[in-house]
C-alpha positions as CSV (number, residue, x, y, z in Angstrom):
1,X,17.6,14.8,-21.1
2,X,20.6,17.0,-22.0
3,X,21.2,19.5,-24.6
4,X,21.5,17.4,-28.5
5,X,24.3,16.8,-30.1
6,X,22.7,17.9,-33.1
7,X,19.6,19.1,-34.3
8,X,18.5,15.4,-35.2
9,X,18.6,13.5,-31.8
10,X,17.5,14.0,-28.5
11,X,21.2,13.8,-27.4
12,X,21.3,9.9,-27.9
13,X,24.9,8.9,-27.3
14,X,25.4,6.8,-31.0
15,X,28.8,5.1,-29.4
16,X,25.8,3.2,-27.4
17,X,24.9,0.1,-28.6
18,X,20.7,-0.2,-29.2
19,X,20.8,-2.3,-26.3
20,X,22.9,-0.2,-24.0
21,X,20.9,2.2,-24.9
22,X,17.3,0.4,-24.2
23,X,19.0,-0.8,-20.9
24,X,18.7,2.5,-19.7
25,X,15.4,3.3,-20.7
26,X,14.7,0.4,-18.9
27,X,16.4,1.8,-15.6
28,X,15.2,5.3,-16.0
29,X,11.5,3.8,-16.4
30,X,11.9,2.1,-13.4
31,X,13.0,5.1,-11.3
32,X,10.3,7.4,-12.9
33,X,7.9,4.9,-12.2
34,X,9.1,3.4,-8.9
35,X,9.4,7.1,-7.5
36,X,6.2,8.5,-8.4
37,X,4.1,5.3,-7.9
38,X,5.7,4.3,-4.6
39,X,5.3,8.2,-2.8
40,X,2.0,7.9,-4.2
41,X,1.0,4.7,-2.2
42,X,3.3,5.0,0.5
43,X,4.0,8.4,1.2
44,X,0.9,10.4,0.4
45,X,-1.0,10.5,2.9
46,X,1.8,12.5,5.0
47,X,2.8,14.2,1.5
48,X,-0.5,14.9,-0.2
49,X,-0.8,15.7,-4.2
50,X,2.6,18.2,-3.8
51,X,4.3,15.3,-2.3
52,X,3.9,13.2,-5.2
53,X,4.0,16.0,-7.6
54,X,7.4,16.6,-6.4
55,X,8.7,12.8,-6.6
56,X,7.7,12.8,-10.2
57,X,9.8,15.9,-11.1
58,X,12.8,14.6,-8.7
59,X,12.6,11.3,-10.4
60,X,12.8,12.3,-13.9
61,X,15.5,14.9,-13.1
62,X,18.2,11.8,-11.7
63,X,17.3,9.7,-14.3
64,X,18.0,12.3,-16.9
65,X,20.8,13.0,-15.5
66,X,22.3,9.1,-14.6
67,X,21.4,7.5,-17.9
68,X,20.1,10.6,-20.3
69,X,23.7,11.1,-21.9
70,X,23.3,7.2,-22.6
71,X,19.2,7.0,-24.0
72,X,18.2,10.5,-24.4
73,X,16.4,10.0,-20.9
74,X,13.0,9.3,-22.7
75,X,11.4,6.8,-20.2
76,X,8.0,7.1,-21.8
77,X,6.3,5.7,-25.2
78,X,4.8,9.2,-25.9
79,X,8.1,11.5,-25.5
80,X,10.1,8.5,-27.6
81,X,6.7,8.8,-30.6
82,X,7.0,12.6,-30.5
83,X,10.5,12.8,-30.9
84,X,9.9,10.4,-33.6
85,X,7.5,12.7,-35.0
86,X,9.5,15.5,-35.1
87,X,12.5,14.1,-36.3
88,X,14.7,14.0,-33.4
89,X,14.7,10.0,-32.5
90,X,15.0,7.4,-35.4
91,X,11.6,5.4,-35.9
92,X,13.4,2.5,-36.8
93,X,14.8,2.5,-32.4
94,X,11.1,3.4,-31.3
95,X,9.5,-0.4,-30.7
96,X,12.9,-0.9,-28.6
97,X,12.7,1.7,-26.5
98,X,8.6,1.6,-25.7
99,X,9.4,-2.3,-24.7
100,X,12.1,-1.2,-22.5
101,X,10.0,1.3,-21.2
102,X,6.9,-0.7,-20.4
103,X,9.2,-3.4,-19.2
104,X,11.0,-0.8,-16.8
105,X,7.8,0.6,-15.7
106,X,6.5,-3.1,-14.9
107,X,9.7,-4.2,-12.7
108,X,8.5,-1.1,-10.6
109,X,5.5,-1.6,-9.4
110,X,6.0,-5.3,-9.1
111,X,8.5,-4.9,-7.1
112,X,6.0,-2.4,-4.6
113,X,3.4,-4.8,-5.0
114,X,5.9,-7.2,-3.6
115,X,7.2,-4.3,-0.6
116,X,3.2,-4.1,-0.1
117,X,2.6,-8.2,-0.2
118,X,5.0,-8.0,3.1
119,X,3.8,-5.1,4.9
120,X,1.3,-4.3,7.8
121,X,-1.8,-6.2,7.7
122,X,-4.4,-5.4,4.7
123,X,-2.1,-3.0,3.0
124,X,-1.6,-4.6,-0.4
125,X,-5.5,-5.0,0.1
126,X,-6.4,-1.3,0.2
127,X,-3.7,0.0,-2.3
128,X,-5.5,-2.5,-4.8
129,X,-9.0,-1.9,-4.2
130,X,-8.1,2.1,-4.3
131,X,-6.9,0.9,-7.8
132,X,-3.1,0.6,-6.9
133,X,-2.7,4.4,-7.9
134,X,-3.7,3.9,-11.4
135,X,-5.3,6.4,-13.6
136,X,-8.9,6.8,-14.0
137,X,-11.8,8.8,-14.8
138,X,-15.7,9.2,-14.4
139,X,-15.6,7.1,-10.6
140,X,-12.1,6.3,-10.6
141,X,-11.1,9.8,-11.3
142,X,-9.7,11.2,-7.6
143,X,-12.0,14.0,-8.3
144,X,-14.8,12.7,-10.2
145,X,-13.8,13.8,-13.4
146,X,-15.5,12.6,-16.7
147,X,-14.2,10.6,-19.6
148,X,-14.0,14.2,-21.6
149,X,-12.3,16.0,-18.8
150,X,-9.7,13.3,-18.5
151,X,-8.8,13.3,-22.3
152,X,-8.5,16.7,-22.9
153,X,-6.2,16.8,-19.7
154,X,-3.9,14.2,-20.8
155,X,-3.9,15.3,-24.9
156,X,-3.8,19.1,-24.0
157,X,-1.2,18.7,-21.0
158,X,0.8,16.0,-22.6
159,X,1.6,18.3,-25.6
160,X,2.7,20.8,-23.7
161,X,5.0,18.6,-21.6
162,X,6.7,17.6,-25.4
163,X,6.9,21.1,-26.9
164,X,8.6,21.8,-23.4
165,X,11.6,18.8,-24.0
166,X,11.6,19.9,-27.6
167,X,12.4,23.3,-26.7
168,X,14.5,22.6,-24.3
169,X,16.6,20.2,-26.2
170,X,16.7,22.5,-29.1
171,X,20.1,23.5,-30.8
172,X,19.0,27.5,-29.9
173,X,18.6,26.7,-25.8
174,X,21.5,27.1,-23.0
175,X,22.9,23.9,-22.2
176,X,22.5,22.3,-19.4
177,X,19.5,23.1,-18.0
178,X,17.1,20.8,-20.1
179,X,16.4,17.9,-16.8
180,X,15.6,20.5,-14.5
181,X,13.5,22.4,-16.8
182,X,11.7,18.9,-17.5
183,X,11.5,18.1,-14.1
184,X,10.1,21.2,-13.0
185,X,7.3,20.8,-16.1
186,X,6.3,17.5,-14.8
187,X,6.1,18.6,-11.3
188,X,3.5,21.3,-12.5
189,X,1.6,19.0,-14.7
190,X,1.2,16.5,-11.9
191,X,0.1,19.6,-9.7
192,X,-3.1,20.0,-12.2
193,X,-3.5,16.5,-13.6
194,X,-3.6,14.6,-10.4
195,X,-7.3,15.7,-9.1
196,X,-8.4,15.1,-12.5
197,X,-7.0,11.5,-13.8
198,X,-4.5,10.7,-11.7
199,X,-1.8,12.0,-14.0
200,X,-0.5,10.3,-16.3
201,X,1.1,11.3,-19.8
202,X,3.2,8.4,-20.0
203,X,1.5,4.7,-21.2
204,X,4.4,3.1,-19.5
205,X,3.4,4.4,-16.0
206,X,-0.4,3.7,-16.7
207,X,0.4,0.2,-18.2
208,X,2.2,-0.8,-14.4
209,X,-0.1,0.4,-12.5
210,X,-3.7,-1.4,-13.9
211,X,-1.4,-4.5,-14.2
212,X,-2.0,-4.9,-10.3
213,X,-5.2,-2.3,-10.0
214,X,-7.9,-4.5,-10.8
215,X,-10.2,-4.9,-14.0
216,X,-11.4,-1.3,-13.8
217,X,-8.0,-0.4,-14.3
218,X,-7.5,-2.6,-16.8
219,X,-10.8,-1.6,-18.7
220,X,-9.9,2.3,-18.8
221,X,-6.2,1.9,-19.5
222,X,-6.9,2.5,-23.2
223,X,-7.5,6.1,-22.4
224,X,-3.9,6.5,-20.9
225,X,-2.5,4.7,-23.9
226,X,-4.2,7.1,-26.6
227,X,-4.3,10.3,-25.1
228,X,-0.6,10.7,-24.4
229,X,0.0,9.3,-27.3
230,X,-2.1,11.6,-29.2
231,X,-0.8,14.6,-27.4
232,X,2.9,13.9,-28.0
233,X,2.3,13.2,-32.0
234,X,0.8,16.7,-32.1
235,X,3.2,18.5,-30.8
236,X,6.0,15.9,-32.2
237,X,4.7,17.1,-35.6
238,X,4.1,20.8,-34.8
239,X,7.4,21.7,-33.2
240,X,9.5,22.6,-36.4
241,X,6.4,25.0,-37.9
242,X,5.8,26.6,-35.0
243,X,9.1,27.6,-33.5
244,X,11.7,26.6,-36.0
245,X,13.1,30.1,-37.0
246,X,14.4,28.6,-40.5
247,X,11.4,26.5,-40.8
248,X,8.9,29.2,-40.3
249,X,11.5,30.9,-42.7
């Protein structure tokens, strides 16, 4: 996500069409999503939580930087509805883009279900009954966290990630710097979220994963559509009154 044009946008490239535009929502979805997901089931039991925490941050960092310019590099409902909310990203775009996303997030893990579907024997059984790396909590949480827990994790953490993209895409902050800051913020939420929901501040992400992780999945995915969603509208509507100079002016 690279520095705005103006104060207004999330440095959305307006000689895009709406559908150019969603196109790469839908590709930088599908790298978030397919990065993160696929260390997760593949790779992390070489890797560990660091592993994964790290493929989250590198994921988001190349898409931001391959098709931000294009988007804004949102490739998640809850940073599209808090830039909506603090009136950097036209409301009237927002139902576009979270389609995209979901869509994008979707194509990824189907297409590792399908990498799974033809690997060694009883794979694709054992990433699905360990959920398919979806989010959980109470049993379901990697470290037996509670319903509470979880939701203050993903409100509390999911703010933060926001006021970091709206800081860092302010008019007032050095340019160029805004994907790796982002990156880097994911990384370190991952890094504390993981043990406690499996980390997810994005719907999108949460959405593609219980799509192949089984009815539990599916039965607590409400809690990973409302808490991020919730977290980003607070600090979506926050941002200007608490660090806008001329607002607080």
């Amino acid at each position: 996500m690279a520095k705005p044009v103006a104060d207004a946008e999330i440095d959305v490239d307006t000689s895009a069409s709406l559908p150019q535009r969603v196109t790469a929502e839908i590709f930088g979805t599908f790298l978030l999503v397919g990065g993160v997901i696929g260390t997760a089931l593949f790779s992390s039991p070489n890797t560990g939580l660091l592993g994964v925490a790290l493929a989250v941050g590198l994921a988001v960092l190349a898409g931001a930087y391959a098709v931000g310019h294009i988007s804004g590099g949102h490739f998640n409902p809850a940073v599209t509805l808090g830039a909506a909310a603090s009136g950097r990203f036209a409301w009237k775009d927002t139902p576009y883009y979270i389609v995209g996303q979901i869509i994008g997030g979707a194509l990824a893990t189907t297409v590792l279900f399908v990498i799974a579907s033809n690997g060694p024997s009883g794979m694709l059984a054992g990433f699905q009954a360990d959920g398919f790396a979806s989010n959980g909590y109470g049993d379901h949480s990697p470290g037996g966290f509670g319903l509470i827990s979880v939701i203050v994790t993903e409100v509390v953490l999911t703010a933060v990630f926001l006021y970091v993209i709206l800081g860092v895409t302010d008019r007032r902050s050095a340019t160029g710097f805004a994907p790796l800051a982002i990156g880097l913020t994911l990384t370190l939420l991952h890094l504390v979220a993981i043990p406690v929901s499996n980390a997810s501040f994005n719907p999108a992400r949460s959405i593609a994963t219980a799509i192949y992780g089984g009815g539990d999945a599916l039965l607590q995915l409400w809690v990973f559509i409302v808490a991020p969603i919730v977290g980003a509208l607070i600090a979506g509507f926050t941002y200007s009154a608490l660090f806008d100079s001329k607002k607080s002016a």
